[in-house]
C-alpha positions in Angstrom: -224.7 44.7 413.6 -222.7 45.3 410.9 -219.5 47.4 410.3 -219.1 50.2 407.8 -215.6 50.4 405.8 -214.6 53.1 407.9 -215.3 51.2 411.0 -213.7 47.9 409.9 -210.6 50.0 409.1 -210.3 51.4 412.8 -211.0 48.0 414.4 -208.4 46.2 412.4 -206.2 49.0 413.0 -207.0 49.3 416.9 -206.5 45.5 416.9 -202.8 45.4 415.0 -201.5 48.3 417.4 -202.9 46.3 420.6 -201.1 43.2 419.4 -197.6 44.5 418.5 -198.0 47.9 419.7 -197.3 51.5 417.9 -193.6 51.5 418.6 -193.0 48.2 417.1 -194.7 48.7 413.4 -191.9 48.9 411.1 -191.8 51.0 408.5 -190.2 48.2 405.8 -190.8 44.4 406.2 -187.4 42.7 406.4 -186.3 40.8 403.1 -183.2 40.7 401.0 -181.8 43.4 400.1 -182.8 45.3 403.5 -180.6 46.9 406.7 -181.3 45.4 409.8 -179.9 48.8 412.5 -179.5 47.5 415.7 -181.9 49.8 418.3 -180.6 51.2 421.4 -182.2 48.4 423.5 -180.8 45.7 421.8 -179.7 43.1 424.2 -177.2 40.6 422.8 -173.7 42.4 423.0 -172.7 40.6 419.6 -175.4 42.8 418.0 -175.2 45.7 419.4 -174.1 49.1 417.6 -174.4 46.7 414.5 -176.0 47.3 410.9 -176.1 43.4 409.2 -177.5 43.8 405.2 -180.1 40.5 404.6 -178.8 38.4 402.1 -181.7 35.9 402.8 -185.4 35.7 404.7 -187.4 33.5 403.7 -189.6 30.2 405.5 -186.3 28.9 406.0 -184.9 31.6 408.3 -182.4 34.5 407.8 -179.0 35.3 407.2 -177.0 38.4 406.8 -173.6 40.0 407.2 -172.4 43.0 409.4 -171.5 45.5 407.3 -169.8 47.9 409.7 -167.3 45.7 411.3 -163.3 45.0 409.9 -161.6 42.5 411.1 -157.8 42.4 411.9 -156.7 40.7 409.0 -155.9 41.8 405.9 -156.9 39.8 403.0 -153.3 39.3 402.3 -153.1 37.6 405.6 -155.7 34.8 404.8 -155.6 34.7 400.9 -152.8 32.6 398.8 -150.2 34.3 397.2 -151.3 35.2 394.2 -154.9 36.2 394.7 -156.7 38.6 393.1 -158.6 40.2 395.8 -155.5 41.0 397.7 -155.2 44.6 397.1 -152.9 47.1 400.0 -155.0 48.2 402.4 -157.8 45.8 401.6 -159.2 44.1 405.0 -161.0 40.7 406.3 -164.5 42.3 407.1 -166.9 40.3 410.3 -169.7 39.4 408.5 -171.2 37.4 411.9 -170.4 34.4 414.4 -171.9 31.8 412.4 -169.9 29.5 410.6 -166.3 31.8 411.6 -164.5 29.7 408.9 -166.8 30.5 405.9 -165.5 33.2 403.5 -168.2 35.5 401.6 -168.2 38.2 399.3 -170.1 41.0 398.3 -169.5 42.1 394.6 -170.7 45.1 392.6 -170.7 44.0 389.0 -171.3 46.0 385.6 -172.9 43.1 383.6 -172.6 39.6 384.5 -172.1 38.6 388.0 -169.6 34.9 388.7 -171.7 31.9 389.3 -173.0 30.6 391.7 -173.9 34.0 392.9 -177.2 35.6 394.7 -178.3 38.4 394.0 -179.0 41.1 397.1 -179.7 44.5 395.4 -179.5 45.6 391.8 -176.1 44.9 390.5 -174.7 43.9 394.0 -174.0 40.1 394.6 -172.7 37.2 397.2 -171.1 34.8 396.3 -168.2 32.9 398.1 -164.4 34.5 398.1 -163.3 31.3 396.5 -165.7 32.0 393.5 -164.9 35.3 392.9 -160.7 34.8 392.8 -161.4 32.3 390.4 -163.7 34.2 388.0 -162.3 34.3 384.5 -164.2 37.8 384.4 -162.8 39.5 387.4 -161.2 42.2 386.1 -164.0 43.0 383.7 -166.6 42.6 385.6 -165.8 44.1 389.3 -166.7 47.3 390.1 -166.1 47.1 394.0 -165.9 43.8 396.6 -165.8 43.1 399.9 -164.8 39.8 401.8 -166.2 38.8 405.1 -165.5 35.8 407.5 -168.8 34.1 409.0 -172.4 35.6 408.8 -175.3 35.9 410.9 -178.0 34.0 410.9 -181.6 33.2 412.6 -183.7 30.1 412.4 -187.2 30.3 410.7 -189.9 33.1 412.5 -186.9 34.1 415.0 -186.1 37.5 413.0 -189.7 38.3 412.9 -189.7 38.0 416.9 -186.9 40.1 417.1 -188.5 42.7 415.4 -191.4 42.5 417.3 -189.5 42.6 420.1 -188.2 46.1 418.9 -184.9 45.2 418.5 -184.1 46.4 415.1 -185.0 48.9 412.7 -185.6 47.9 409.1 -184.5 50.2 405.8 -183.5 49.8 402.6 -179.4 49.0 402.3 -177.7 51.1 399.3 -174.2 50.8 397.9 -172.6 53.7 399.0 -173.5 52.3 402.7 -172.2 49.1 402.1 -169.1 49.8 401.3 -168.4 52.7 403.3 -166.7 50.4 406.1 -167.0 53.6 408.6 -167.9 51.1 411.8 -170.0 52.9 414.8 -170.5 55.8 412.7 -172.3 53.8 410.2 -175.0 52.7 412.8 -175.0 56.3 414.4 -176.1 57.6 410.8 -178.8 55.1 409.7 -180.1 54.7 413.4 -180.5 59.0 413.5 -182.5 58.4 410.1 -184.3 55.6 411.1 -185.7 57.3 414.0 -186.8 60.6 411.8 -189.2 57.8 410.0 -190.5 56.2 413.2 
């Protein structure tokens, strides 16, 4: 017997919510540039009240940095003397628990960003602390930074388990966001509007 469109539609349909179920269709695919918001039921304490911005997810596995968690430090604390990201009030932010002595930045430019640099959003770049003291262009070019120690980071398909665990929402990250820096408050907003769009 054969299926009409409509028919097809509704099996395929029935099929996708049997397999991962209503709850845990997402309304954005992760990828660079994206929030992961950590849900309510999210088990691993590390995680948890956390929003991490992907700054990679691809067949080679995921990595991001939490962007509502400051360190302790200062900048002026772990930078030389001299450094041009030391700025008062300017802290170390926790960007995960891999690799705790690796130093990233995020970097809003107007034009050209400092190579080697990847770019996340429009405009908006990582690159590593070391590069962006360095750049020639600095002052020029920066329009707002951030530093973070470490990252997170998931092995190829373990993200996408995660999610179809129900573990995370998935949105679009924006600028004003990312450098808000306003912790639990940052998760409390983006999970509230994550949950209008479920």
């Amino acid at each position: 017997m054969m299926l009409s469109y409509r028919n097809l539609w509704i099996f395929l349909l029935t099929l996708c919510l049997s397999v991962i179920g209503h709850n845990e269709l997402q309304a954005f695919s992760p990828d660079k540039g994206m929030f992961l918001v950590a849900k309510d039921q999210l088990g691993d304490p590390r995680f948890r009240d956390r929003v991490i911005l992907l700054i990679q997810h691809d067949t080679e596995g995921s990595a991001g940095l939490v962007v509502n968690r400051i360190s302790r430090l200062s900048l002026a604390a772990i930078l030389p003397q001299g450094s041009k990201l030391v700025e008062p009030g300017r802290m170390l932010s926790y960007g995960g628990p891999v690799e705790p002595q690796t130093l990233l930045a995020l970097v809003k430019v107007r034009n050209n960003p400092p190579q080697p640099a990847e770019e996340v959003i429009d405009g908006l770049y990582v690159t590593g602390v070391g590069v962006l003291d360095e750049w020639p262009d600095f002052a020029d070019e920066v329009v707002e930074y951030r530093a973070f120690v470490g990252y997170t980071g998931w092995a190829p398909g373990q993200l996408n388990a995660e999610l179809q665990r129900g573990d995370w929402h998935v949105m679009p990250a924006d600028e004003a966001n990312l450098f808000a820096g306003d912790g639990v408050q940052l998760w409390e907003r983006l999970r509230a509007a994550a949950r209008e769009k479920d």
